[in-house]
C-alpha positions as CSV (number, residue, x, y, z in Angstrom):
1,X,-19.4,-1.6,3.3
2,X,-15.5,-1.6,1.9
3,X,-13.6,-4.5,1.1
4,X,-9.9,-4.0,-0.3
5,X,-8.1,-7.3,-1.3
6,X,-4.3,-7.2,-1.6
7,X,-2.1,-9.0,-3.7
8,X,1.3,-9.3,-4.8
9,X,4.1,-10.1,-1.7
10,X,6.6,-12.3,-1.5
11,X,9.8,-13.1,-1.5
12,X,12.5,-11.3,-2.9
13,X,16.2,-10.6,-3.4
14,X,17.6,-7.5,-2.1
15,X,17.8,-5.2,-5.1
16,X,14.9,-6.9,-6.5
17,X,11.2,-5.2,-7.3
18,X,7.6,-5.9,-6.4
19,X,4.3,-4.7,-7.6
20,X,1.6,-4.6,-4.4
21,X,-2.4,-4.5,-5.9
22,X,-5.3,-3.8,-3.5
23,X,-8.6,-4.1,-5.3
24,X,-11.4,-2.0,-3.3
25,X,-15.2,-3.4,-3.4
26,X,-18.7,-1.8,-2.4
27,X,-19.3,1.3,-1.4
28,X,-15.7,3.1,-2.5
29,X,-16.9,6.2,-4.0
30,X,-16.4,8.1,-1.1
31,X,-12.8,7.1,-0.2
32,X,-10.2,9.7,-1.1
33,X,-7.0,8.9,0.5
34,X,-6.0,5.2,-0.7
35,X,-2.9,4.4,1.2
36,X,-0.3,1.3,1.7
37,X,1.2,1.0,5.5
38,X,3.4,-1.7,6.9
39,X,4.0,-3.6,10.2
40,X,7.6,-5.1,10.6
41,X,7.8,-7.4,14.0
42,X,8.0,-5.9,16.8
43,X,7.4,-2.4,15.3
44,X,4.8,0.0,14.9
45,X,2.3,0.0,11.8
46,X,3.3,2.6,9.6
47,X,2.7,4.9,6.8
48,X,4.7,3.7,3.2
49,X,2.7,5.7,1.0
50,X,-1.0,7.7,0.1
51,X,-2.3,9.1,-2.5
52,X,-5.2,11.5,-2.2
53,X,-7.9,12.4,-4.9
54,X,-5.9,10.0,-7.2
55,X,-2.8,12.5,-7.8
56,X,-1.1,14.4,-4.7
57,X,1.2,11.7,-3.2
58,X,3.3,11.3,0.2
59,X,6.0,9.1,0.8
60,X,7.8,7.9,4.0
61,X,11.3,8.9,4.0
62,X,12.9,6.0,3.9
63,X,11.0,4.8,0.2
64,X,11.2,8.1,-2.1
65,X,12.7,7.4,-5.2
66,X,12.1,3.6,-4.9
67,X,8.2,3.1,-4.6
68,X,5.5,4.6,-6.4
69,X,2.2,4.3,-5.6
70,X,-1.0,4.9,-8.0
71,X,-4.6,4.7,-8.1
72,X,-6.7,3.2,-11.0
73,X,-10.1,4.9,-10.8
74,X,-11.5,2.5,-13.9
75,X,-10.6,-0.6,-12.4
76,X,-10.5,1.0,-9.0
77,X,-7.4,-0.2,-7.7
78,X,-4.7,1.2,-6.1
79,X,-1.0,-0.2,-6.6
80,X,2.2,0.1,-4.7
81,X,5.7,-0.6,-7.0
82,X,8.6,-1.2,-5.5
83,X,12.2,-1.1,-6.5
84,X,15.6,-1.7,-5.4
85,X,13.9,-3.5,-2.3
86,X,16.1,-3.9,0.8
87,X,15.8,-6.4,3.8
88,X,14.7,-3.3,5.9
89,X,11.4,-3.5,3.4
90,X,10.7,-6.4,4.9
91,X,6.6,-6.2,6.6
92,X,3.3,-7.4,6.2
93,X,2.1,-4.5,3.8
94,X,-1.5,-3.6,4.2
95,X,-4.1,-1.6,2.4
96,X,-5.6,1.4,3.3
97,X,-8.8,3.3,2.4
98,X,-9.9,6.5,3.7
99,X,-13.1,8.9,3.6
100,X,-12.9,12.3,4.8
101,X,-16.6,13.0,3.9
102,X,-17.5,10.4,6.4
103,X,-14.2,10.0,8.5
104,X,-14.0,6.1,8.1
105,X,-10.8,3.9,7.0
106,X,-11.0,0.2,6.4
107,X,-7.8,-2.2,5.9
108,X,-7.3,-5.1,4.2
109,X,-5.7,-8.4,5.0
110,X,-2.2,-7.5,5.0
111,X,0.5,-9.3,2.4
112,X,4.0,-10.0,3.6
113,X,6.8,-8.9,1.6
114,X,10.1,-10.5,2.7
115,X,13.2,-9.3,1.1
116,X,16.2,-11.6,1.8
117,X,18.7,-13.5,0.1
């Protein structure tokens, strides 16, 4: 079994930055594709950012050049940074693990990120 456990939402000013953390647990060493969605109200869950095999990343549209996301294989946790935040941003933000090998995904909790002044 897979457990991730985010961390790091809040509430912020537009402009302002966050740093999402989703620590995976148990039996991870077959996910390849780590990724961070989000659910506004009302909306759609949907992708933010992946990263696959620790390197090749994809990014939504609307967050290139503003997030980054990375994967720490030592401490095997995968982060999301985010910049110049606008109220748009605002979601629960949820953690996402994938395995191709066995074609399973688990999500965490979700972690709300509000961005409002």
């Amino acid at each position: 079994q897979v457990q991730l456990l985010e961390s790091g939402g809040g509430l912020v000013q537009p402009g302002g930055s966050l740093r999402l953390i989703c620590v995976a647990s148990g039996s991870i060493s077959s996910l390849n594709i780590m990724g961070w969605y989000r659910q506004a109200p009302g909306k759609e869950r949907e992708l933010v950012a992946k990263i696959t095999g620790g390197e090749i990343t994809v990014y939504e549209d609307s967050v290139k050049g503003r997030f980054t996301i990375s994967w720490d294989s030592a401490v095997k946790t995968v982060y999301l940074q985010m910049n110049s935040l606008k109220p748009e941003d605002t979601a629960v933000y949820f953690c996402n693990g994938f395995s191709s090998l066995y074609k399973r995904e688990y999500w965490g909790q979700g972690t709300q990120v509000t961005v409002s002044s």
